[in-house]
N, C-alpha and C positions, 0 to 999 in steps of 0.2 A: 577356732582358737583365738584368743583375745591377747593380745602382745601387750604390756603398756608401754614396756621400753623401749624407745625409738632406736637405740643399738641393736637389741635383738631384732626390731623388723627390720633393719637395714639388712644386718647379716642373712637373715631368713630369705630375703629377694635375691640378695647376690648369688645364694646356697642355691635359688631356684633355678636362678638363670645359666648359672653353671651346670647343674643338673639334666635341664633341656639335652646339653651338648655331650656329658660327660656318663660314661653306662659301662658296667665291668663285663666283661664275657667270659665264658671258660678259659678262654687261650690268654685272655689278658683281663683280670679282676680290676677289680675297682679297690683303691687304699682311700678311705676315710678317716678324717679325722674329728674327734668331737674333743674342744678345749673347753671345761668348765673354770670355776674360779680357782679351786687347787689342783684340781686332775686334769689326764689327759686322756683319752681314748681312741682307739685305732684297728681298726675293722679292716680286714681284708674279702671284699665281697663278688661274690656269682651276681649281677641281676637278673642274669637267663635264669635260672633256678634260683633265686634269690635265697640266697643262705650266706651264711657267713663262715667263710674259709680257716681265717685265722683272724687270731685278735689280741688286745694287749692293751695293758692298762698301765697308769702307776699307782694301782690300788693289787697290783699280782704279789705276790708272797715274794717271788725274786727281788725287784725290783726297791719292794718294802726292805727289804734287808739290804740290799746295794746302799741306801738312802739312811738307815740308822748306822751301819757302821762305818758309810762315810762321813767328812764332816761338811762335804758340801748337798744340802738339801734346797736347792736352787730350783723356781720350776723351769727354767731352761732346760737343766741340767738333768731332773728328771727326768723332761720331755728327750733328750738325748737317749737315755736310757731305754727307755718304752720302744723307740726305733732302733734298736741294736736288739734287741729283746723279740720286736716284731721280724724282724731281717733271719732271726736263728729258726724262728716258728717257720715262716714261709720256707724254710730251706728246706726244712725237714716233711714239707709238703710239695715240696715241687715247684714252687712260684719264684720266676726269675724276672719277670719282669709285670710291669702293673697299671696302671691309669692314675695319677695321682688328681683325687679331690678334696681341695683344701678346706671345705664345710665353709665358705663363704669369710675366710679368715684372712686378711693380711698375710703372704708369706714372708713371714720375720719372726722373729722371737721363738714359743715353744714349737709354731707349725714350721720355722725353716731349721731347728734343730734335729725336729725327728725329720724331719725329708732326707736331709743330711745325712743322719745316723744309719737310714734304712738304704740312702744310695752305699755308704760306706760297707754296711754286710751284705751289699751283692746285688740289691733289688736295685731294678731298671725301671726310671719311668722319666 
């Protein structure tokens, strides 16, 4: 895979080196996060069986309505959302506590909104 942008290969080594250390189990999944330019996405994952538990987006039909009939369409605010959103799925699945991996991201901005959002509905990590 060929990167040109020296952002994304920065992000892509950090994502790696964290990765090394950082692996979800049944008793405690792995929370990923992937920030594109307007969305956000969030995985809650097995790597023993490598499957994906639960997940969320700010492209989900909920979240899209949260977002038009509010007036705030912020992607902070979003990314808030998406982690309230992931915290109600996990619930309804049994997941109380997590591994959080930040995809190689600064935590600040949308990745420390939803961290937030997801410790505020319940999830532990």
């Amino acid at each position: 895979m060929v990167i040109n942008n020296i952002r994304t290969k920065r992000r892509l080594m950090r994502h790696a080196r964290v990765r090394k250390k950082v692996s979800g189990l049944s008793n405690k999944p792995r929370l990923s996060i992937f920030r594109a330019i307007k969305h956000v996405y969030v995985q809650v994952i097995d790597d023993s069986k490598g499957e994906t538990l639960v997940s969320a987006s700010s492209l989900d039909p909920e979240i899209v309505s949260k977002i038009s009939s509010n007036g705030k369409n912020t992607k902070t605010h979003t990314a808030k959302l998406v982690g309230e959103l992931l915290a109600q799925r996990a619930k309804k699945k049994k997941i109380k506590s997590v591994v959080f991996d930040r995809g190689g991201y600064k935590f600040h901005g949308r990745v420390k909104a939803l961290a937030e959002a997801a410790r505020e509905g319940g999830i532990k990590f």
